[in-house]
C-alpha positions as semicolon CSV with decimal commas, in nm:
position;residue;x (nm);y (nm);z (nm)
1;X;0,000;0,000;0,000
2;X;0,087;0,329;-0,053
3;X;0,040;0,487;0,302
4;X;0,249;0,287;0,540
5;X;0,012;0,461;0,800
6;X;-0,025;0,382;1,150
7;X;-0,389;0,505;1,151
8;X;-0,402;0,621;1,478
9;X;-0,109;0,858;1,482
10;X;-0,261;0,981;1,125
11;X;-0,617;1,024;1,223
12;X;-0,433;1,238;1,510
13;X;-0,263;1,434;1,295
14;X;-0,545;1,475;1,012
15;X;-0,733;1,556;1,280
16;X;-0,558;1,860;1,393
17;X;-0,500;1,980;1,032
18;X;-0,847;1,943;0,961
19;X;-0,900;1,647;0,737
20;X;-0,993;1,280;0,707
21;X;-0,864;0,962;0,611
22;X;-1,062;0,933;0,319
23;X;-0,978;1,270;0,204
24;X;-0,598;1,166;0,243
25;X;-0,678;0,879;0,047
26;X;-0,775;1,062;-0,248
27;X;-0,531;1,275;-0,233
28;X;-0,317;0,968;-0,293
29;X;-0,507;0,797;-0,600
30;X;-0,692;1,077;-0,756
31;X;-0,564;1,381;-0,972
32;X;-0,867;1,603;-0,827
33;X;-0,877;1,738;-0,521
34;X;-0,853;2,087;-0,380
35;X;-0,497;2,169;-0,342
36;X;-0,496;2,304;0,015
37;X;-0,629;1,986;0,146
38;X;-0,405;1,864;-0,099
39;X;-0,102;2,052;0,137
40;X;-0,238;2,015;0,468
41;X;-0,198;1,645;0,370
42;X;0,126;1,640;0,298
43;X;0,179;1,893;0,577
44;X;0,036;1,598;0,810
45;X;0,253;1,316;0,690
46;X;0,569;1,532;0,711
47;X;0,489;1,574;1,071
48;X;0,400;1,218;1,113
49;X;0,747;1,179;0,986
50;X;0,883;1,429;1,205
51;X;0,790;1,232;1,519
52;X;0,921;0,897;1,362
53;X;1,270;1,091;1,307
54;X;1,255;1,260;1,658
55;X;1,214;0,900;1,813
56;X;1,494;0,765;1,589
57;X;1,271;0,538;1,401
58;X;1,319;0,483;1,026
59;X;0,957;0,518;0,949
60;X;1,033;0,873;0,945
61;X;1,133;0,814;0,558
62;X;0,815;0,668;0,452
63;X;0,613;0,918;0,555
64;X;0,887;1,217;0,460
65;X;0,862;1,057;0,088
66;X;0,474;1,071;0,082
67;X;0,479;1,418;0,173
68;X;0,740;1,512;-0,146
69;X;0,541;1,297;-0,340
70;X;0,213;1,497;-0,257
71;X;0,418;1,846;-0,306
72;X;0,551;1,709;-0,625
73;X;0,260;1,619;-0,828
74;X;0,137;1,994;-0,674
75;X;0,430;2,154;-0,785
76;X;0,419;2,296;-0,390
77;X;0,746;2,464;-0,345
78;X;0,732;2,590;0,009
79;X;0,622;2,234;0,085
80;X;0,942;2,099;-0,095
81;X;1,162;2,323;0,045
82;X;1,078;2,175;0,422
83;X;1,019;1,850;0,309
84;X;1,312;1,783;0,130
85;X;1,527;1,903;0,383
86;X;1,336;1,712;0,645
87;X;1,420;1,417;0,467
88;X;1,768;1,507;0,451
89;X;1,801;1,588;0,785
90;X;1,636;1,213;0,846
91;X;1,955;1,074;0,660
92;X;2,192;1,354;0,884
93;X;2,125;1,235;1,168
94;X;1,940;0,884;1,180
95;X;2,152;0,716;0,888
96;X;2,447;0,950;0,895
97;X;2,462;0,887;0,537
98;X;2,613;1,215;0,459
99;X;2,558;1,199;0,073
100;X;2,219;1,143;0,011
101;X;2,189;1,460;0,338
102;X;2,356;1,668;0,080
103;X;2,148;1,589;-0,214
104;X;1,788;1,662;-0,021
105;X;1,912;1,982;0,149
106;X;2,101;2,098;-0,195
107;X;1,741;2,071;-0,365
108;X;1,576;2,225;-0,058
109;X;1,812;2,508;-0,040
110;X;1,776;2,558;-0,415
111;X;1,416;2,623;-0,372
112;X;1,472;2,808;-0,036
113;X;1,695;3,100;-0,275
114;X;1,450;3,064;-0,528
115;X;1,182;3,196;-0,251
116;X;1,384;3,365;-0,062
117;X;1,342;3,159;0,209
118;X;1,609;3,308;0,422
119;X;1,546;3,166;0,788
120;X;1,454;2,784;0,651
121;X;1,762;2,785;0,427
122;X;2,005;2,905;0,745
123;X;1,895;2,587;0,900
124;X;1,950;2,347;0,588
125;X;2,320;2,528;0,531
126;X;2,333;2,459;0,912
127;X;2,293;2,118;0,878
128;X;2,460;2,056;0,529
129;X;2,772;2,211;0,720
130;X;2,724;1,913;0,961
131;X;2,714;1,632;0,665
132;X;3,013;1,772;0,494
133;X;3,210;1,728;0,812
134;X;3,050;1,369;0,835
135;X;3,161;1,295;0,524
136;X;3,521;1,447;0,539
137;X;3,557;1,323;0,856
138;X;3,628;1,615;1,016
139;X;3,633;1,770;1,348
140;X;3,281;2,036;1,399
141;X;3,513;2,327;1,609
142;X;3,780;2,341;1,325
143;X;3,853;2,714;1,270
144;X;3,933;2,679;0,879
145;X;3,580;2,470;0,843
146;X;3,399;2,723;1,010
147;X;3,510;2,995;0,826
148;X;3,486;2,807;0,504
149;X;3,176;2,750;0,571
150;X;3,060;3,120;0,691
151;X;3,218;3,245;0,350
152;X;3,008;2,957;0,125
153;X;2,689;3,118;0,346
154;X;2,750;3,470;0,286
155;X;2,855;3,407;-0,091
156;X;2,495;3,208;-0,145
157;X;2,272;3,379;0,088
């Protein structure tokens, strides 16, 4: 199936955002539905996912890929730009798989210049700072990463 759901943690969730199961259903198999149910959908699986990640489970992906899913077909790009980045962060820190980190918060921080998204994109360049010392092995408090990084920041941002 498509929504690896727990249904009581969703119907939570839908709940507070408004909407119900068979309304996120549709949004799943049908190419007509009203778009802001359409995001308060994915809104609600992202922070299904967010939970999952917070606990350190890796059900946190399933529900993070829903979400970009939903904001893909919708062409939502404030959606993307949190939900991509989510999802990196998910690899960051549960998976410490440092690569595919990069790859979601380079497409979220694309879309985060492209909307001028300053505050959300400070946190992804936050955290992408943190997977390129993963993946160079580095130490976090050296002085030549941190100002490498603080230039890249300034010079993008």
């Amino acid at each position: 199936s498509l929504c690896p759901v727990y249904y009581g943690i969703n119907d939570w969730c839908c709940n507070i955002q408004g909407i119900n199961r068979v309304q996120v259903e549709e949004v799943l198999y049908s190419n007509h539905i009203n778009k802001s149910i359409e995001k308060k959908i994915s809104n609600s699986y992202a922070s299904i996912g967010s939970v999952y990640n917070e606990m350190g489970d890796e059900k946190a992906a399933d529900f993070f890929s829903i979400a970009i899913k939903i904001d893909e077909k919708n062409n939502d790009k404030d959606g993307l730009s949190a939900h991509y980045g989510y999802m990196g962060s998910f690899y960051l820190f549960q998976l410490k798989d440092y690569k595919s980190a990069l790859d979601y918060y380079s497409k979220a921080l694309k879309i985060c210049q492209e909307l001028g998204q300053k505050n959300r994109a400070s946190s992804w360049l936050g955290n992408s700072g943190d997977a390129l010392v993963g993946l160079a092995n580095l130490k976090s408090d050296s002085p030549v990463l941190k100002d490498s990084l603080k230039k890249e920041a300034i010079k993008n941002y």
